[in-house]
C-alpha positions in Angstrom: 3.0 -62.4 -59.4 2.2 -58.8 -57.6 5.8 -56.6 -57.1 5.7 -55.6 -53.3 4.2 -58.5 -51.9 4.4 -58.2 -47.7 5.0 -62.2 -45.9 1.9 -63.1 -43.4 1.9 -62.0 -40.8 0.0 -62.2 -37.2 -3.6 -61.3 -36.6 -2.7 -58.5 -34.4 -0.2 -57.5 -36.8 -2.4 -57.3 -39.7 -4.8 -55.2 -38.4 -4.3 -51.6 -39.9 -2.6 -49.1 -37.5 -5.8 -46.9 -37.8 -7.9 -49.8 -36.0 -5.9 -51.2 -33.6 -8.3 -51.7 -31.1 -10.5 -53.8 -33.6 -10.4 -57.7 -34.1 -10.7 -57.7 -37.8 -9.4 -61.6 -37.6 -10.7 -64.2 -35.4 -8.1 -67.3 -34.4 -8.3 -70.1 -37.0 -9.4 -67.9 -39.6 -7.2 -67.9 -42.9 -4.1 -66.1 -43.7 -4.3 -63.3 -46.3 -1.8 -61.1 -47.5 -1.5 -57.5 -46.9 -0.1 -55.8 -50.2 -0.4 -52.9 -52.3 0.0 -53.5 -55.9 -2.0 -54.2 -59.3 -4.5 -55.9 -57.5 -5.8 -52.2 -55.2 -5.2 -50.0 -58.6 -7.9 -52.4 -60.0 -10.2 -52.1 -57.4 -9.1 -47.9 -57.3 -10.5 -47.3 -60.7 -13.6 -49.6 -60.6 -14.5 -47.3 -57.4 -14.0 -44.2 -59.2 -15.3 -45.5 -62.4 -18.6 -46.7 -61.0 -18.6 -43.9 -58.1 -17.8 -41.2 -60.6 -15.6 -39.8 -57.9 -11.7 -39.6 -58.0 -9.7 -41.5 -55.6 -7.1 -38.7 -53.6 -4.1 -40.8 -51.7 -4.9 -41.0 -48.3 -8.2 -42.4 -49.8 -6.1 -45.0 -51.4 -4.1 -45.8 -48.2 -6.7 -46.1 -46.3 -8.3 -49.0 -48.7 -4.9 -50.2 -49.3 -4.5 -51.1 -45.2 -7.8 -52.5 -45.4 -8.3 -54.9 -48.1 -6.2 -58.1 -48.4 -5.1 -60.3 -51.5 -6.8 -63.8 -51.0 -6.1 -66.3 -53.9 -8.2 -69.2 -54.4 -7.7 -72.6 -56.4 -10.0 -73.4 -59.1 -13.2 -76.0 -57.5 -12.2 -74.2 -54.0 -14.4 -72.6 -51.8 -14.8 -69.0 -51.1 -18.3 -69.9 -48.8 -19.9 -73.4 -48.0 -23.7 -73.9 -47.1 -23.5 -74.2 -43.1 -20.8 -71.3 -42.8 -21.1 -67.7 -41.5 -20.3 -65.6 -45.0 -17.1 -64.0 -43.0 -16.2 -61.7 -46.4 -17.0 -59.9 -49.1 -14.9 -60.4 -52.3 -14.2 -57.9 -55.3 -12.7 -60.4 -58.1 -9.4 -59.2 -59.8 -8.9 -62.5 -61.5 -11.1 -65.8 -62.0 -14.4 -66.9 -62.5 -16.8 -68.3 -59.2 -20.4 -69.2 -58.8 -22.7 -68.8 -55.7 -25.2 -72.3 -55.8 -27.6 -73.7 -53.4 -28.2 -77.7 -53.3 -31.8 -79.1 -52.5 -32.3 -82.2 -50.1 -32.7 -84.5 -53.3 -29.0 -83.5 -54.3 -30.3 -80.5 -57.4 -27.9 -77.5 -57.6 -29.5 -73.9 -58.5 -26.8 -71.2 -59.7 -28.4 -68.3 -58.1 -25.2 -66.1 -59.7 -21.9 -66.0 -61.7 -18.7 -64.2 -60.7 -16.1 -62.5 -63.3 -13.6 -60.0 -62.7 -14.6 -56.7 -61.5 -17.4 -58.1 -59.3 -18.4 -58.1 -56.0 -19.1 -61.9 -53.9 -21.1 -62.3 -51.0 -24.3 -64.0 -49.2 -25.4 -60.5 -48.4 -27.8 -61.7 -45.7 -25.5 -64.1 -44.1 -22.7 -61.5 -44.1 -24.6 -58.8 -42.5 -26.3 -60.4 -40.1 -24.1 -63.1 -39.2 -26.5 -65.7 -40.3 -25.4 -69.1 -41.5 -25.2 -69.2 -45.6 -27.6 -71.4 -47.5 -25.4 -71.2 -50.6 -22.0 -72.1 -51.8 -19.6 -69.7 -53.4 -16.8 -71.8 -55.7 -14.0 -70.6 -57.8 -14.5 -72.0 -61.4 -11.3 -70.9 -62.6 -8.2 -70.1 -60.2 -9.5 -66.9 -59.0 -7.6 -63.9 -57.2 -9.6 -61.8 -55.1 -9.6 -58.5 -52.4 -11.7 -59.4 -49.5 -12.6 -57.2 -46.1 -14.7 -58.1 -43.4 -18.5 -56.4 -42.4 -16.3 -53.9 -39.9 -13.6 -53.0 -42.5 -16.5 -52.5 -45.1 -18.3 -50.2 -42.3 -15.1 -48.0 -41.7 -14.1 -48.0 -45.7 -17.9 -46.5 -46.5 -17.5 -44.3 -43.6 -14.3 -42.6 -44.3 -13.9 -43.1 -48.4 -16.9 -41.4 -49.6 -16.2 -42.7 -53.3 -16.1 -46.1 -51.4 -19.6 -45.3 -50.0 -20.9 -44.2 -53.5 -19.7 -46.9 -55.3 -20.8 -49.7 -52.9 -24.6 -47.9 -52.8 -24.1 -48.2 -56.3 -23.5 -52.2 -56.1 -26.4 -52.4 -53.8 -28.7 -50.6 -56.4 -27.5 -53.3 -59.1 -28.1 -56.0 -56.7 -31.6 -55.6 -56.2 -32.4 -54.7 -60.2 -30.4 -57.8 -61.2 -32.7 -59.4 -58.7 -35.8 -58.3 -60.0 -34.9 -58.8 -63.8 -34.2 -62.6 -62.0 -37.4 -63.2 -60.7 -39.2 -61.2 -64.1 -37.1 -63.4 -66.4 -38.5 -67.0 -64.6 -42.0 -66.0 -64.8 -42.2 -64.3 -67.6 -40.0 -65.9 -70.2 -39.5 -68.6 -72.0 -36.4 -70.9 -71.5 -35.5 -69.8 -75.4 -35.9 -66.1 -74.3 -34.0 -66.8 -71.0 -31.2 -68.4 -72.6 -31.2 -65.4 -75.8 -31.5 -62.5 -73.3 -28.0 -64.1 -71.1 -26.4 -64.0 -74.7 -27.3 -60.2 -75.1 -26.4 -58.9 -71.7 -23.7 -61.6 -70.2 -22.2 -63.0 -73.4 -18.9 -63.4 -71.6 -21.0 -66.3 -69.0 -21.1 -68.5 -72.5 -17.5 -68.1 -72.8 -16.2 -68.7 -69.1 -18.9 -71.4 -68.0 -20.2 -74.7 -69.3 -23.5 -75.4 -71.2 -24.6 -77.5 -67.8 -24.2 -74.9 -65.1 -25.5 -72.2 -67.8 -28.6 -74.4 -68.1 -28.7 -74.6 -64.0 -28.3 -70.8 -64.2 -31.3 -70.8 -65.9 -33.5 -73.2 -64.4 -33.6 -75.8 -67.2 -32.2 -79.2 -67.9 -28.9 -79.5 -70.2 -30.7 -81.4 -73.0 -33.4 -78.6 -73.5 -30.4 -76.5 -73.6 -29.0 -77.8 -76.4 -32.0 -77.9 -78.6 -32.4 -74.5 -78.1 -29.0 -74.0 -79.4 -29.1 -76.5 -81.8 -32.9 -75.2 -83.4 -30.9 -72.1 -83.9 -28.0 -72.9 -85.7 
């Protein structure tokens, strides 16, 4: 449990006294809580950490009004295929997975979520688009979330904010490309070797079948890879 927690309150409520005139929360969305606790010290030395720029305290009030604590259950949804990506999540605590589903019923894991990460359908959330992907909690997962205008106002008045989230952007695109070089390119064996080296903790936190969807092969080839290598 986080010390300080504040009860729900109304949408105009909730949005932060420097914003008033902005509708950060549309009617039927879901309630989040507005608190300042572990959860925003996480999140205030990943930004300075990855920014490389020190946090002062109106910086921290500022993100502090902004973000809100949203928990979610483990299997629950953060994003469904169909639905406008409303959020953008920085995981405290939990484990997700962002997955598309063909018309003959095949799930791809396009990505894996662990704490200190960032979750979003980046081109659903900034241009309003429906999602083609689903975004799930695979462990009971607790979460800071803002909306594309608090994420506009946070990079445009908290420049270690704006430093750290370029710096997410940067990693996107050469996770993306390392992706794409890895499935044509590789081998399933040299797939499945080079997630041990660089993401040993996705062995740990997923199973051996959405590991194998991860990587774009079935579970049975999966395990004679790791069984050849025992």
């Amino acid at each position: 449990m986080y010390p300080n927690s504040i009860t729900p309150q109304t949408a105009t409520e909730m949005i932060p006294h420097f914003q008033r005139g902005v509708d950060f929360r549309k009617t039927g969305e879901s309630t989040v809580i507005t608190m300042a606790g572990p959860a925003h010290w996480d999140l205030f030395k990943y930004i300075s950490a990855v920014s490389g720029m020190p946090l002062n305290d109106h910086h921290k009030s500022l993100i502090t009004e902004t973000v809100k604590l949203k928990k979610l259950r483990k299997r629950q949804y953060f994003l469904q295929e169909g639905d406008v990506c409303k959020y953008i999540g920085f995981i405290i605590k939990g484990a997700t997975r962002m997955f598309s589903v063909n018309e003959r019923g095949q799930e791809s894991i396009v990505a894996f979520g662990l704490e200190n990460s960032w979750i979003v359908d980046q081109e659903s959330f900034k241009n309003t688009d429906c999602s083609a992907y689903h975004i799930e909690a695979m462990e009971d997962t607790e979460m800071l979330i803002m909306n594309l205008t608090q994420l506009e106002y946070l990079t445009g008045t908290v420049p270690p904010f704006a430093a750290m989230y370029s710096q997410f952007q940067l990693q996107q695109l050469i996770y993306n490309q390392k992706r794409i070089n890895a499935a044509l390119s590789m081998t399933a064996e040299e797939r499945y070797y080079d997630l041990l080296k660089n993401k040993p903790q996705y062995s740990q936190r997923f199973s051996q079948n959405m590991i194998a969807c991860y990587l774009g092969v079935k579970p049975e080839t999966l395990s004679r890879i790791r069984k050849s290598n025992l």
